[in-house]
Structure formats: C-alpha cells, structure tokens
PyMOL CGO cylinders between C-alpha atoms (Angstrom):
from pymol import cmd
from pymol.cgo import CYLINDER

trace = [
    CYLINDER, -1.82, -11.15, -2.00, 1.63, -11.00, -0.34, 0.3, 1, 1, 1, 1, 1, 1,
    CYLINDER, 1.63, -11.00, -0.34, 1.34, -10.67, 3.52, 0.3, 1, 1, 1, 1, 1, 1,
    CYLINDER, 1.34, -10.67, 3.52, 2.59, -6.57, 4.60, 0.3, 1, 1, 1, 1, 1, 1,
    CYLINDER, 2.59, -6.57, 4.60, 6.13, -7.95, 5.87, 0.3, 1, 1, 1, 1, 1, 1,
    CYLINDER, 6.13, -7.95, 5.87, 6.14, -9.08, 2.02, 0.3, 1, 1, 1, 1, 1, 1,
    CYLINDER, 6.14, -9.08, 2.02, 5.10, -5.71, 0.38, 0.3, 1, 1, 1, 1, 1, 1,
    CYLINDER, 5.10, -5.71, 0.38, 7.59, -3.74, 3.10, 0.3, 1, 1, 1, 1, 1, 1,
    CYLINDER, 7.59, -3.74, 3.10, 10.63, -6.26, 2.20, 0.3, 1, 1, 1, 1, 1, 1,
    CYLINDER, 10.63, -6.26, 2.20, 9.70, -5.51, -1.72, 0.3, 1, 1, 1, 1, 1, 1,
    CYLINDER, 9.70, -5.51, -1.72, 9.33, -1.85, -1.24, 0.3, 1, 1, 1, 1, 1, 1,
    CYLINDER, 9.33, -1.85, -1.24, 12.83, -1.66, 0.43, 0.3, 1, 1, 1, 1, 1, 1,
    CYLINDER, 12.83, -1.66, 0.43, 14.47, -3.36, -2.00, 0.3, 1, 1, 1, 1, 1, 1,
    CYLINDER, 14.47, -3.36, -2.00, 13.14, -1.08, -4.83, 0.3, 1, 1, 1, 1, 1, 1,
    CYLINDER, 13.14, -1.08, -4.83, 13.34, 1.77, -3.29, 0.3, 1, 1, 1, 1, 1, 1,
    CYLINDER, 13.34, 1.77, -3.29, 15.20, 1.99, 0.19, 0.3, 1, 1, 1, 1, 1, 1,
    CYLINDER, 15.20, 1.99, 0.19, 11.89, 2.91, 1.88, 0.3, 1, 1, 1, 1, 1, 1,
    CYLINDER, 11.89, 2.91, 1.88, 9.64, 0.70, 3.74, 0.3, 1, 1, 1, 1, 1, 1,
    CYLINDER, 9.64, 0.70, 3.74, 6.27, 3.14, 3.00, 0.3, 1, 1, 1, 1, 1, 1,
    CYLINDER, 6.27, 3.14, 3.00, 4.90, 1.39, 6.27, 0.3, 1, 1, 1, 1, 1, 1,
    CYLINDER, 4.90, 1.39, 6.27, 1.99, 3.27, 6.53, 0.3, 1, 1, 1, 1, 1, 1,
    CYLINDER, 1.99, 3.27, 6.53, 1.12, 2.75, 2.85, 0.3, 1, 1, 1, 1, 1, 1,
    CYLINDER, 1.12, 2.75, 2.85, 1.12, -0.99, 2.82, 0.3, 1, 1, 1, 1, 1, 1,
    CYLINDER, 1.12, -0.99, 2.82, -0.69, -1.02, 6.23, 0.3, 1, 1, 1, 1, 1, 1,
    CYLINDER, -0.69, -1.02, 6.23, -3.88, 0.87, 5.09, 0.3, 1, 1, 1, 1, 1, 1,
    CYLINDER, -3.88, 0.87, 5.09, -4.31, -0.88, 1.92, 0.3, 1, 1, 1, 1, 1, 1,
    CYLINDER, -4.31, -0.88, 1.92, -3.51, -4.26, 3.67, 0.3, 1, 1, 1, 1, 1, 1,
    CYLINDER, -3.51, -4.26, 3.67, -6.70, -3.64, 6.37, 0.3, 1, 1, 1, 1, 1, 1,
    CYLINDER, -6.70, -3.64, 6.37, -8.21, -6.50, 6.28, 0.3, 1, 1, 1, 1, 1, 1,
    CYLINDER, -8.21, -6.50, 6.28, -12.24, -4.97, 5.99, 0.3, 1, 1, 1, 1, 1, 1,
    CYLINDER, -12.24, -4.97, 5.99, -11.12, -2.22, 3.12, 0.3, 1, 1, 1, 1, 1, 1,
    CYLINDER, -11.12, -2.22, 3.12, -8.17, -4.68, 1.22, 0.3, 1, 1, 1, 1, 1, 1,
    CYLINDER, -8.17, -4.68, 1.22, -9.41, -5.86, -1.75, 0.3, 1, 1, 1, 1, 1, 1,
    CYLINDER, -9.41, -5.86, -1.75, -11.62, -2.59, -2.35, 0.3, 1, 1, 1, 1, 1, 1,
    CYLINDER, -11.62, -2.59, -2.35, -8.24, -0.75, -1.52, 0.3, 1, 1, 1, 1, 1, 1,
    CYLINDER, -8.24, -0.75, -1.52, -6.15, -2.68, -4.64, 0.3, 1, 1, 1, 1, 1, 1,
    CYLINDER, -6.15, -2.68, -4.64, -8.68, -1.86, -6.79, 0.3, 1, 1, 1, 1, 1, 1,
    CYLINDER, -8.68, -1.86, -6.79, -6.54, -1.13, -9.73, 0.3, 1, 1, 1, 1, 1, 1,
    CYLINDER, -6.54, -1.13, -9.73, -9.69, 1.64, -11.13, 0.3, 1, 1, 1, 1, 1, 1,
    CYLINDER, -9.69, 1.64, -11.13, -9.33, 3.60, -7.89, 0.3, 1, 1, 1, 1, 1, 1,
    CYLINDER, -9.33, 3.60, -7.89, -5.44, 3.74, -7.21, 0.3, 1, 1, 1, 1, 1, 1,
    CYLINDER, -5.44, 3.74, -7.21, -5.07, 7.29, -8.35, 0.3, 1, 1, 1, 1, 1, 1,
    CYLINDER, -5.07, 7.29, -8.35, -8.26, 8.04, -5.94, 0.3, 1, 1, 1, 1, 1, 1,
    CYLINDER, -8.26, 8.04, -5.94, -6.75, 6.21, -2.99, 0.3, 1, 1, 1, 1, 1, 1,
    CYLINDER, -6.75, 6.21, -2.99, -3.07, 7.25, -3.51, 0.3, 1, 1, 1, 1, 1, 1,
    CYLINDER, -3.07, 7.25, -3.51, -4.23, 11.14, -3.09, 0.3, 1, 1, 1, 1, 1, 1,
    CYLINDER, -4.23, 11.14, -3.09, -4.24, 11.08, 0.67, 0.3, 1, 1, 1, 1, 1, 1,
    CYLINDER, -4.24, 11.08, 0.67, -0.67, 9.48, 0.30, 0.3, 1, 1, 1, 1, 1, 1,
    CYLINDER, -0.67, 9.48, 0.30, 0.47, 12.56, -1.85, 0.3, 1, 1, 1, 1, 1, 1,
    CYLINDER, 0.47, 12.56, -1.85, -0.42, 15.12, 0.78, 0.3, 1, 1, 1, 1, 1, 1,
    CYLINDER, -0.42, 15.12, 0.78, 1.90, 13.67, 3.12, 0.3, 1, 1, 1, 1, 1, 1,
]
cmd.load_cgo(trace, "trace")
C-alpha cells in the first residue's frame, strides 16, 4: 500500500482536501491492514462521519 504522503497527494488531487487525519489512522502501522479491511469500511468510516 501507497505510503500516507501518497494517499494525501491522491486525495488532493480528487478532491482538494488532504483528509490528513483519515489517511493517518488507517495508515498506523499496528491497526493498517485490519483498518483497509474492505468488510469493515462502513464500520471504521463512522467515527469519520461524526466529525
């Protein structure tokens, strides 16, 4: 998986917004690949929508 600088450059360019904190948290190294489970997104995006 693309390095955070990656994600961040990507996420500009499609949207104008870095979302920082987003690609941080999934990007943890302990909690990463449980974090892009693609079965759990919806689960793990929640505490994203609240903000």
């Amino acid at each position: 998986m693309p390095d955070v600088a990656i994600h961040i450059q990507s996420s500009v360019k499609r949207t104008g917004k870095e979302y920082r904190e987003v690609h941080e948290w999934i990007d943890n190294p302990p909690t990463k690949y449980e974090r892009h489970d693609f079965s759990k997104v919806l689960e793990n995006a929640g505490m994203f929508t609240e903000k």
